[in-house]
Phi, psi and omega in degrees: 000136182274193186262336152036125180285154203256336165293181132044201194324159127299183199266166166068345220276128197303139170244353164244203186282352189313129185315170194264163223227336193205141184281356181238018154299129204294135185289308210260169180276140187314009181260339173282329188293317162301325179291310189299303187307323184265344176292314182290324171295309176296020162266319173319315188274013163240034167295336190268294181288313193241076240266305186276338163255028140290282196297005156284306215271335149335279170286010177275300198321306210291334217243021158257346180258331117039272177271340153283357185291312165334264190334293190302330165279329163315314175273356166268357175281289202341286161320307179296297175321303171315294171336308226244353189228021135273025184241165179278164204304324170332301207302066187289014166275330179272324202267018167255296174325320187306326203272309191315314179321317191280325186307314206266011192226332176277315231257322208274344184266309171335278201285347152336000000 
């Protein structure tokens, strides 16, 4: 289990609409990231007592972020795509942030 706050923001979490900016920002937004993350600790910690139904409340978890992962990659291509092609073709500077981006968001999706 990581150490991840259980509270508030996520870690890294965006705070304006702006394209992501670090390859360990959360895909999802911090009020889901927070929910699923406190669900998944009260299953652990209700593993000593209820052993099978921590590990029911494990895979509910795993298969509701699952099914939010579509969207949320979706809306982070959206964002990253916008960073780079609301600029003029000249801007090799945005369109280097872009390539990292996409290079540091692909590589971080690899390794899942």
């Amino acid at each position: 289990m990581s150490n991840a706050p259980t509270t508030g923001a996520a870690p890294n979490a965006p705070t304006t609409g702006a394209a992501p900016s670090d390859e360990r920002e959360p895909l999802l937004p911090p009020s889901e990231y927070d929910k699923l993350t406190r669900r998944l600790e009260q299953a652990v910690v209700a593993f000593v007592d209820r052993p099978r139904q921590a590990v029911e409340e494990a895979d509910t978890v795993y298969e509701e972020l699952a099914a939010l992962l579509p969207e949320a990659l979706a809306a982070r291509r959206r964002a990253l795509r916008t960073s780079w092609e609301t600029h003029e073709s000249g801007e090799t500077e945005a369109l280097r942030i872009a390539l990292r981006r996409y290079r540091d968001l692909t590589t971080r999706l690899l390794t899942l």
